[in-house]
N, CA, C and O atoms as a GROMACS GRO file, in nm:
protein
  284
    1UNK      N    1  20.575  -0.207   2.201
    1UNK     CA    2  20.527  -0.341   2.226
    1UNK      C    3  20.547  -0.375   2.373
    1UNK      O    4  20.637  -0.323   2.438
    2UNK      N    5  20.425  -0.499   2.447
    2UNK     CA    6  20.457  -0.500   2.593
    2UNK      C    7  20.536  -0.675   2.561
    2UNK      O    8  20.538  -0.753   2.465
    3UNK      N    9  20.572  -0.674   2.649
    3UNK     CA   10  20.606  -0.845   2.665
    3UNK      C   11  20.555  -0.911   2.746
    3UNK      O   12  20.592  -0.887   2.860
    4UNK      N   13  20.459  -1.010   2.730
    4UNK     CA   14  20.395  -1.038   2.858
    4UNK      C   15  20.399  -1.195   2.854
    4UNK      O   16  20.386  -1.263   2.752
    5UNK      N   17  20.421  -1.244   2.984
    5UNK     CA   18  20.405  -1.373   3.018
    5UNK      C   19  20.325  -1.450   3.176
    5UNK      O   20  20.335  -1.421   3.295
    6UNK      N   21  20.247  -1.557   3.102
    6UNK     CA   22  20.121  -1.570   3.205
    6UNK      C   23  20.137  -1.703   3.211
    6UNK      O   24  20.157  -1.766   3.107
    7UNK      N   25  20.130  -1.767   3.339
    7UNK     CA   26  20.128  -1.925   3.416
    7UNK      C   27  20.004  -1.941   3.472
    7UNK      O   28  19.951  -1.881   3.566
    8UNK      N   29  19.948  -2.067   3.374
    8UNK     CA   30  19.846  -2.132   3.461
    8UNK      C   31  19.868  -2.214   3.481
    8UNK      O   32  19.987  -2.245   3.477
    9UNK      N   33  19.734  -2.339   3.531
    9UNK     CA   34  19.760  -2.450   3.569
    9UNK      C   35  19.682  -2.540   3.449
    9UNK      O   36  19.566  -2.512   3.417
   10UNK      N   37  19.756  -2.651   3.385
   10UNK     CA   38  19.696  -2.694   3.270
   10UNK      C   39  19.605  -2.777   3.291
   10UNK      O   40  19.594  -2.824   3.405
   11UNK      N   41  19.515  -2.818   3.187
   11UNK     CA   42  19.393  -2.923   3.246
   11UNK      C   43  19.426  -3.078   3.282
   11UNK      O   44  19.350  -3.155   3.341
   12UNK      N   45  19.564  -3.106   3.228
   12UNK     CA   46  19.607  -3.202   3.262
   12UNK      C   47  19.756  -3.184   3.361
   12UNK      O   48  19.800  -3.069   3.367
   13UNK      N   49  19.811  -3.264   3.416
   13UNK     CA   50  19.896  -3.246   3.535
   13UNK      C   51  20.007  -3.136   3.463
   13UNK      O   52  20.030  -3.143   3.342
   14UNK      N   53  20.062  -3.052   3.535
   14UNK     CA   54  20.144  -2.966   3.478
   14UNK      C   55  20.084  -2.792   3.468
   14UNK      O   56  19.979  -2.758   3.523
   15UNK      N   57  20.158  -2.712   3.399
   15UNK     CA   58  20.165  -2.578   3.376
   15UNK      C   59  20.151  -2.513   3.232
   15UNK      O   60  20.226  -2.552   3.143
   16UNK      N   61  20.052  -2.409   3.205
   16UNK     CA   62  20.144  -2.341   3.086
   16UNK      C   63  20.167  -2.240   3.057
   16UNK      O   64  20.100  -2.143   3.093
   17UNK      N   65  20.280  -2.236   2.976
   17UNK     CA   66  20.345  -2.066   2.997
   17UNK      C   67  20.312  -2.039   2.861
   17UNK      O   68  20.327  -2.115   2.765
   18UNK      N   69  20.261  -1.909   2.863
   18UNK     CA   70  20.205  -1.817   2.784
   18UNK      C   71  20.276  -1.658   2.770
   18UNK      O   72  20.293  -1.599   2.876
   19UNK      N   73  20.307  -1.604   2.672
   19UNK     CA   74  20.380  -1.522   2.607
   19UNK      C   75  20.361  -1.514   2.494
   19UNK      O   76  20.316  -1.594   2.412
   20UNK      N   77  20.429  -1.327   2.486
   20UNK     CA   78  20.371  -1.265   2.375
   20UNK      C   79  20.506  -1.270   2.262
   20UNK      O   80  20.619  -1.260   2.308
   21UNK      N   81  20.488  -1.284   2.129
   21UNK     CA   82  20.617  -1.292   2.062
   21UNK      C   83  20.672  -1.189   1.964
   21UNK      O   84  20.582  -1.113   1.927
   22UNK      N   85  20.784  -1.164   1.912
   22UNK     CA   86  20.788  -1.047   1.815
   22UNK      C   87  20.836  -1.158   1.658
   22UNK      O   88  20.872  -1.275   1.666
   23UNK      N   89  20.825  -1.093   1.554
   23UNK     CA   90  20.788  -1.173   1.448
   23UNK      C   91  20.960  -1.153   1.392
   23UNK      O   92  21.016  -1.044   1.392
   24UNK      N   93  21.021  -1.278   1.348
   24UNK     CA   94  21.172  -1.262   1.318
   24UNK      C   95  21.236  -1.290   1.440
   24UNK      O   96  21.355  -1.309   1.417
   25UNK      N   97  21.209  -1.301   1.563
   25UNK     CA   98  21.271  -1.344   1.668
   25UNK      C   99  21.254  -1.504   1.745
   25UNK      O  100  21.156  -1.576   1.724
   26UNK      N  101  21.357  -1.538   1.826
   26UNK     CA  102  21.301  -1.671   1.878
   26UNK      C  103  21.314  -1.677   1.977
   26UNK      O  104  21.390  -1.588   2.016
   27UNK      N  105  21.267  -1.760   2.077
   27UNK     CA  106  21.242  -1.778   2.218
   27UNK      C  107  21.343  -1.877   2.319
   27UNK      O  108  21.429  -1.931   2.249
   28UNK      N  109  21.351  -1.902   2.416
   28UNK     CA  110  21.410  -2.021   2.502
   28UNK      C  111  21.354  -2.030   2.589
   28UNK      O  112  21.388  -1.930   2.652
   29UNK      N  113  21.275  -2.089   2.656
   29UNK     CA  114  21.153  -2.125   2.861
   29UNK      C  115  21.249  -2.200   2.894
   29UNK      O  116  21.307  -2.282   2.823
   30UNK      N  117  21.266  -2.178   2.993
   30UNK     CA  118  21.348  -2.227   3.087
   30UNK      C  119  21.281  -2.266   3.196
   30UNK      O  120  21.168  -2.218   3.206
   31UNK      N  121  21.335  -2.377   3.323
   31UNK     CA  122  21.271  -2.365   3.448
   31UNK      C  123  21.399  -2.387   3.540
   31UNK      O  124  21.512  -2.410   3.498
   32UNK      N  125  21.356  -2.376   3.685
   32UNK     CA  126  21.405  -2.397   3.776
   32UNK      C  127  21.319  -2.411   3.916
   32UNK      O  128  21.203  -2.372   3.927
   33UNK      N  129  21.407  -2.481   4.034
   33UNK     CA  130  21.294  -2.493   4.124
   33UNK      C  131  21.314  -2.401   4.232
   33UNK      O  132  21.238  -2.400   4.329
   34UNK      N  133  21.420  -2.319   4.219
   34UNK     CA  134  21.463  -2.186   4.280
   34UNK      C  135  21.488  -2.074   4.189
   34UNK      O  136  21.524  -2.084   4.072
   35UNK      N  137  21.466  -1.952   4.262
   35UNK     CA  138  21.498  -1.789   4.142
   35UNK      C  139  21.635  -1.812   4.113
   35UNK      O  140  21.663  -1.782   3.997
   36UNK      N  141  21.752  -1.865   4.198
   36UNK     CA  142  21.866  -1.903   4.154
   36UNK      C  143  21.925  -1.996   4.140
   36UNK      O  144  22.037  -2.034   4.176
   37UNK      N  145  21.802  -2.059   4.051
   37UNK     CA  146  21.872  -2.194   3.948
   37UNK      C  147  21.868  -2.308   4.022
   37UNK      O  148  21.821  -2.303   4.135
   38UNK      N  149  21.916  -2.429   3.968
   38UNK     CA  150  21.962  -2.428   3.853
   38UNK      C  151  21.852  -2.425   3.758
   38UNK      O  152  21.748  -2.487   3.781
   39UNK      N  153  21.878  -2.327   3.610
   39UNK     CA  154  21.800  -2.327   3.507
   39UNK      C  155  21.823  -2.440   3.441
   39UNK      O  156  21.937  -2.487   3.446
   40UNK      N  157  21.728  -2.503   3.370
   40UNK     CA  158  21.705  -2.639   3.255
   40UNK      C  159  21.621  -2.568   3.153
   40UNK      O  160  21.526  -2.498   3.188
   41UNK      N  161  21.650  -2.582   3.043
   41UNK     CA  162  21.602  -2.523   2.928
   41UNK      C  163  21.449  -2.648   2.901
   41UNK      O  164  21.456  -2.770   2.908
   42UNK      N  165  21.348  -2.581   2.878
   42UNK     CA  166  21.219  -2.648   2.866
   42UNK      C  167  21.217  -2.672   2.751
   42UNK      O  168  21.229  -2.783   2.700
   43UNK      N  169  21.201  -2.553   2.686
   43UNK     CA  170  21.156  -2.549   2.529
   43UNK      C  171  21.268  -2.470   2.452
   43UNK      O  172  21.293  -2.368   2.516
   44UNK      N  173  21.348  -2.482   2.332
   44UNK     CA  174  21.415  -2.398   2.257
   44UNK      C  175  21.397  -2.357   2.139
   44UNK      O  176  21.347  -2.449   2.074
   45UNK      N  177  21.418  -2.241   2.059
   45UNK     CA  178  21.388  -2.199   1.952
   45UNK      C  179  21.261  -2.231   1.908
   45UNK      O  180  21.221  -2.321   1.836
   46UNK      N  181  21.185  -2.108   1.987
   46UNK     CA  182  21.043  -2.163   1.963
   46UNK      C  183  21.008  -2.050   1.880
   46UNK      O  184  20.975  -1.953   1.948
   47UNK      N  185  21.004  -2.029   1.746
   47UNK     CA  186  20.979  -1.912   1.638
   47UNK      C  187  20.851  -1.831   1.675
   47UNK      O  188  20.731  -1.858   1.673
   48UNK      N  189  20.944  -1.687   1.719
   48UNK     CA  190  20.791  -1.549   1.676
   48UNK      C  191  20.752  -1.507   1.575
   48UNK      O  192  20.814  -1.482   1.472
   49UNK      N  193  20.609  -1.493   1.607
   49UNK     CA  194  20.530  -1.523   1.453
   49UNK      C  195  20.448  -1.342   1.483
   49UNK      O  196  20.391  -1.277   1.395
   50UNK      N  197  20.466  -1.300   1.623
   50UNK     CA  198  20.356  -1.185   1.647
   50UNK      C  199  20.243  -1.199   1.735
   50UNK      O  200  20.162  -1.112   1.770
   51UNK      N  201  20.252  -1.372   1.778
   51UNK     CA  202  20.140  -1.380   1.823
   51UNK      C  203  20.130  -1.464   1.989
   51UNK      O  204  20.247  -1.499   2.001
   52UNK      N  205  20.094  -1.488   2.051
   52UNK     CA  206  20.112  -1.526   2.216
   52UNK      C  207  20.175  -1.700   2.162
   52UNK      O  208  20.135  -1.731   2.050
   53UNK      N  209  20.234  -1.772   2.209
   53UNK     CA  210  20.257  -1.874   2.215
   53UNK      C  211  20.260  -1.945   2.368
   53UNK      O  212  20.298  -1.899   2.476
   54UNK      N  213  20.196  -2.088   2.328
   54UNK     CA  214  20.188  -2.122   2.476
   54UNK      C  215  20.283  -2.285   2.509
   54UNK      O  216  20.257  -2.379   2.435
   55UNK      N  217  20.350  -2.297   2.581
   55UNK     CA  218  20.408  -2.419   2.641
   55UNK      C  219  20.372  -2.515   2.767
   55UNK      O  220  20.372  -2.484   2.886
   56UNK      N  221  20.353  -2.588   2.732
   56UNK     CA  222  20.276  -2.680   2.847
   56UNK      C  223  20.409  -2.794   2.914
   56UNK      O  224  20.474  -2.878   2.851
   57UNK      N  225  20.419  -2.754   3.082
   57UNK     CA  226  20.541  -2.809   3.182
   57UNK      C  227  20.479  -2.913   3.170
   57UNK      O  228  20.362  -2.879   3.176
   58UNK      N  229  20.486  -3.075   3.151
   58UNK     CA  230  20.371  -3.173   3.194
   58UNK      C  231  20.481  -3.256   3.338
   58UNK      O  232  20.456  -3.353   3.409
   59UNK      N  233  20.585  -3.178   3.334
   59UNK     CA  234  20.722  -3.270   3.413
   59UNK      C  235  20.709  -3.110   3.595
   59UNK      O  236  20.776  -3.110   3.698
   60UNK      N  237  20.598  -3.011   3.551
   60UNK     CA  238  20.601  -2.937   3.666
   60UNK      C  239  20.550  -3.019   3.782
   60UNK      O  240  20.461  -3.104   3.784
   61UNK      N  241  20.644  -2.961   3.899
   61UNK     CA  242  20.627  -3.001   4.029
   61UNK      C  243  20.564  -2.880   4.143
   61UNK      O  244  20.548  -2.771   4.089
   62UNK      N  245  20.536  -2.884   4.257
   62UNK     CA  246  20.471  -2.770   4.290
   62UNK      C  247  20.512  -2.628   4.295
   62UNK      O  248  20.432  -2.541   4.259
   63UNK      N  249  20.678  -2.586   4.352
   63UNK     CA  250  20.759  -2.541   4.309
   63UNK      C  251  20.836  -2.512   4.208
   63UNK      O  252  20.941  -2.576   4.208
   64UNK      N  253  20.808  -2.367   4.038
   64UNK     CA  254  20.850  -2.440   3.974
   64UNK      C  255  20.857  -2.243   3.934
   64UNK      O  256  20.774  -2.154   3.952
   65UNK      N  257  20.991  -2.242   3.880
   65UNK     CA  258  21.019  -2.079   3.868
   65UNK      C  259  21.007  -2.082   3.677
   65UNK      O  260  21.034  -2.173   3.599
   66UNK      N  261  20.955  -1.944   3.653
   66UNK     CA  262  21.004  -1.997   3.502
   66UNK      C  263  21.056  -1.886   3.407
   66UNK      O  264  21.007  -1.778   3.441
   67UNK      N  265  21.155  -1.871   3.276
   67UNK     CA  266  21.182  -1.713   3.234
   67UNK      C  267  21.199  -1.742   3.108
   67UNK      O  268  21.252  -1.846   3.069
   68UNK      N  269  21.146  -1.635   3.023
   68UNK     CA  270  21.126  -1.664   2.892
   68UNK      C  271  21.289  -1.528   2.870
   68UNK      O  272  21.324  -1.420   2.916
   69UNK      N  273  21.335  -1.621   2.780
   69UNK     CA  274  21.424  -1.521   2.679
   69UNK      C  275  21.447  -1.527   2.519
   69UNK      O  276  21.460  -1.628   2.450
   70UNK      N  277  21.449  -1.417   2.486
   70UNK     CA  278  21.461  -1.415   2.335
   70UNK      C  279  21.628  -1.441   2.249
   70UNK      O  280  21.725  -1.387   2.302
   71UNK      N  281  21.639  -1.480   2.187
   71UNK     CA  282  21.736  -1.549   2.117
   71UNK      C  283  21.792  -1.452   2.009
   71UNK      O  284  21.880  -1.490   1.932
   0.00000   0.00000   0.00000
């Protein structure tokens, strides 16, 4: 399996992060406005089903780092 995660720009103000999921597992997005932090948890326990899931930043600013981890 690959893991993949993709940032666009949403149609309304903000970002969304897109990723691939494994089924029985769960997720955490995080952001920050530097690679070293501070991290703020976006979204938590967001259930893999197998299939891409997407999260929309509506609080992103222009600068905005982001890392998906599994739980």
């Amino acid at each position: 399996s690959v893991f993949r995660v993709s940032i666009t720009q949403a149609s309304e103000p903000g970002f969304q992060i897109t990723f691939t999921t494994v089924s029985g597992k769960s997720y955490r997005v995080e952001r920050a406005p530097a690679p070293s932090g501070p991290w703020t948890i976006l979204e938590n326990h967001i259930p893999g089903a197998g299939a891409p899931v997407q999260i929309t930043d509506t609080a992103a600013s222009a600068t905005r780092f982001y890392r998906v981890l599994a739980q």
